[in-house]
C-alpha positions as CSV (number, residue, x, y, z in Angstrom):
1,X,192.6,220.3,-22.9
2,X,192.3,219.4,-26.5
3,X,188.7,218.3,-26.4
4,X,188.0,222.2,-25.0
5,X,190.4,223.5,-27.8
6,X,188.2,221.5,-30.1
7,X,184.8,222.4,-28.9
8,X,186.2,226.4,-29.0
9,X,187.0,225.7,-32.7
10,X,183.1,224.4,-33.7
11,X,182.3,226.8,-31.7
12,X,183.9,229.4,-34.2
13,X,183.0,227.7,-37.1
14,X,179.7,227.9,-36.3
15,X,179.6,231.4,-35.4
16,X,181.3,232.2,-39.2
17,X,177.8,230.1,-40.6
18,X,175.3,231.7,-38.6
19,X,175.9,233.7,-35.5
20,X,173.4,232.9,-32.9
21,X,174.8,229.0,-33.1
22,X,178.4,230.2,-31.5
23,X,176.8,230.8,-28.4
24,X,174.0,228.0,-28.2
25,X,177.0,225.7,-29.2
26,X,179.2,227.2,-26.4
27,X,176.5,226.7,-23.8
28,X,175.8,223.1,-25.1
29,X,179.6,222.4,-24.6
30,X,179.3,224.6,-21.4
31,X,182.4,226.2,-22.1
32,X,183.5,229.5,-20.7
33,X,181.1,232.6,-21.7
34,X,184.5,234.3,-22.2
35,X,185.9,231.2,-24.6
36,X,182.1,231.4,-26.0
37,X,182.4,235.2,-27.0
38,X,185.9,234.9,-28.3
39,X,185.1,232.1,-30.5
40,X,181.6,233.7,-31.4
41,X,183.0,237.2,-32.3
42,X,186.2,235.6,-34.2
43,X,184.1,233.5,-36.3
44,X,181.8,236.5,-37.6
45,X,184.9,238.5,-38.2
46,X,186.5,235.6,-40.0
47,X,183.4,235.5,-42.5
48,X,183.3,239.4,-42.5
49,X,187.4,239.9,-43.3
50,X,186.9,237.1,-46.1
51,X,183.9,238.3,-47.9
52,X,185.2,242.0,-47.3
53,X,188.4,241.4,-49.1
54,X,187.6,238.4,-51.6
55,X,184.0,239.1,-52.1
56,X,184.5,240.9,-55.6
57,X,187.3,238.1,-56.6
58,X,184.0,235.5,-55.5
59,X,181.3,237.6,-57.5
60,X,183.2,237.5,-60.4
61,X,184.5,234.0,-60.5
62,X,181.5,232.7,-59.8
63,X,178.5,235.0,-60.4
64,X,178.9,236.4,-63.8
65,X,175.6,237.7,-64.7
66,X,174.8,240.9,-64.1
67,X,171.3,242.4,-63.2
68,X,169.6,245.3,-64.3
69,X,168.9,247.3,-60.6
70,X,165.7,248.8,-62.6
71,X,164.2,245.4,-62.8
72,X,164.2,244.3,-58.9
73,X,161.0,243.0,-57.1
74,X,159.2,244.8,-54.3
75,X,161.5,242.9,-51.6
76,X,164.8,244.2,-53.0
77,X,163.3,247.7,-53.8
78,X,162.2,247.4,-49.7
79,X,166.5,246.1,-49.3
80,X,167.1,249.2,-51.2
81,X,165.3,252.0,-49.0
82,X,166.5,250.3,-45.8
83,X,170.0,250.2,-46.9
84,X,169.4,253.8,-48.1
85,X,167.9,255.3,-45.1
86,X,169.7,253.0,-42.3
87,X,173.6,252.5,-44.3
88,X,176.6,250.5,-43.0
89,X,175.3,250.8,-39.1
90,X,171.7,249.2,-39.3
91,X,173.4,246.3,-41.9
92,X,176.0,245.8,-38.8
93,X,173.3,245.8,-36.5
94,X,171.0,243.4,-38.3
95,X,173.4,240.9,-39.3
96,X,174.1,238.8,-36.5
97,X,170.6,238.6,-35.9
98,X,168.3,238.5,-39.1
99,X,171.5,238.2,-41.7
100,X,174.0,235.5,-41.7
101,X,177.8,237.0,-41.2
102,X,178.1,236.2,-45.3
103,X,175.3,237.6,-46.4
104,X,175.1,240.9,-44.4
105,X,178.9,241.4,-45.5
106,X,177.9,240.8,-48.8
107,X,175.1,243.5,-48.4
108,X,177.8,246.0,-46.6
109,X,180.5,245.6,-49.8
110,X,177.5,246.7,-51.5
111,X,177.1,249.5,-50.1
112,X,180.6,251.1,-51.7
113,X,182.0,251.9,-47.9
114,X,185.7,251.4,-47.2
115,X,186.7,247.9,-46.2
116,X,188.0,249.0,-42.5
117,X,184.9,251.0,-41.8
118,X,183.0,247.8,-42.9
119,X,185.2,245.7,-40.3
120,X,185.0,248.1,-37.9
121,X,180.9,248.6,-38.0
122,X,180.6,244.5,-37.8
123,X,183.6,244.1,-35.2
124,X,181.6,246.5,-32.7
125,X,178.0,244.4,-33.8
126,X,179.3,241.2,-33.5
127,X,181.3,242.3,-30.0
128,X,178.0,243.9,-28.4
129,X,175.3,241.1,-29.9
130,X,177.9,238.1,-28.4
131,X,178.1,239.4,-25.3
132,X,174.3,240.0,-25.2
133,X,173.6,236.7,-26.7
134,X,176.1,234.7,-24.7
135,X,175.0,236.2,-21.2
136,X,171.1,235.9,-22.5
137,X,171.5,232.3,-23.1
138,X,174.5,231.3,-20.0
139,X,172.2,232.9,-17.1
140,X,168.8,231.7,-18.9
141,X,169.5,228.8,-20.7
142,X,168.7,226.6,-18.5
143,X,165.0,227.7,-17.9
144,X,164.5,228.2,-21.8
145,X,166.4,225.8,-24.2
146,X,165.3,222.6,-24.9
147,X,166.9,219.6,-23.4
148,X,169.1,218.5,-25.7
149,X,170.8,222.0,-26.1
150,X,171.4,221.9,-22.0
């Protein structure tokens, strides 16, 4: 019992670091694709709530100098357009793939959206990638992963 418990909770700590190791860790521990989805989504949304709510208190504790937008290289001015043309949904949609749960939360804050909408946008990303993920890997894992993941 406790050593499941305990599997569950790396499970959701790693999903808070980077997403896609919630449900490669739940498979490696072969726990329940439920208990693996659970763990995976409550992990992003435990990165996405903190960095939602503290994110500014972190910025300026932390991070005190401030950048001139004008002077940003091509990369961020290509950040810029996508944000721009895509908004709060293709951040949500990006982050538990390309984006770490911090970092694309940090990128929706920046956007200037409400905090519920933000939680909202990344609860139904991290729901629909999870289950995708979590199914992908559980019904094909076996055939793909390397052996030490199995």
């Amino acid at each position: 019992m406790w050593s499941v418990v305990l599997k569950a909770m790396l499970v959701f700590v790693f999903s808070m670091l980077k997403f896609i190791l919630g449900p490669l860790q739940g498979y490696a521990y072969k726990l329940n694709i439920l208990t693996t989805i659970v763990c995976t989504v409550a992990g992003m949304m435990t990165s996405v709530v903190a960095f939602t709510y503290f994110g500014n208190w972190l910025r300026e504790r932390f991070f005190k100098k401030s950048y001139d937008d004008t002077n940003n290289g091509s990369k961020n001015i290509r950040l810029l357009k996508f944000i721009k043309r895509y908004g709060l949904g293709g951040i949500a949609f990006l982050t538990p793939v390309f984006l770490t749960p911090i970092g694309g939360t940090i990128l929706a804050v920046s956007t200037g959206n409400s905090k519920e909408k933000i939680i909202f946008y990344m609860f139904v990303s991290a729901t629909a990638w999870a289950i995708m993920f979590s199914v992908t890997i559980y019904f094909f894992g076996h055939k793909m992963l390397p052996d030490f993941v199995k």
